[in-house]
N, C-alpha and C positions, 0 to 999 in steps of 0.2 A: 885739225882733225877731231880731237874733242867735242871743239862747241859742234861744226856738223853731226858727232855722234850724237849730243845733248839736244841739237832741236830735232833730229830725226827718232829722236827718242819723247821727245815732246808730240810729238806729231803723231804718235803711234798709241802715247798715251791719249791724247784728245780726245780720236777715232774712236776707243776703246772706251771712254768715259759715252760718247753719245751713242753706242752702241748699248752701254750699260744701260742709260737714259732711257733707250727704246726700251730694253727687252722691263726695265721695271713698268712704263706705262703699257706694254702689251697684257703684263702679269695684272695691273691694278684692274684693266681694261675686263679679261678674264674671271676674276674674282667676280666683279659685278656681274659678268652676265650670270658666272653660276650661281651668285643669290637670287637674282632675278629668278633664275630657270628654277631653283629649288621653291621660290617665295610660289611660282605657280604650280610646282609639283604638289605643294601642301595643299595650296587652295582648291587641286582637281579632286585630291584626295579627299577631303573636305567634302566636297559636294557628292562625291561617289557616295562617302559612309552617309551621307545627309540624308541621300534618293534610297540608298539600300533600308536604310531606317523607317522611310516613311513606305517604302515597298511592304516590309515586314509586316506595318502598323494596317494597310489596307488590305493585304493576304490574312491577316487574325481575323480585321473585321467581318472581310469575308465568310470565312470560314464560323464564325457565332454567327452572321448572318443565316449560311445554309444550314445550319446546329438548330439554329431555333425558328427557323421559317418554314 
């Protein structure tokens, strides 16, 4: 009766090791995409502040334009 407890306790433990197994490669899985998904939040943001800058820079010119013409 033992050893049947010790390998159905083996067995239980296994399961539970490759379950472990999974859920670490789901978490690493995870992590990457939200660098990923962050690495492209910065670059939207990036290009937002980039257009809104040069928006500014042709709305000034603008504006000296209609000033002095």
């Amino acid at each position: 009766m033992v050893r049947e407890d010790f390998d159905a306790l083996h067995e239980r433990l296994l399961a539970l090791s490759d379950v472990i197994r999974g859920l670490r490669q789901e978490n690493s899985d995870l992590r990457h995409a939200l660098a990923t998904t962050e690495a492209k939040t910065r670059d939207a943001n990036n290009r937002i502040q980039e257009a809104s800058e040069r928006l500014e820079r042709l709305l000034a010119d603008s504006a000296a334009v209609d000033n002095h013409g």
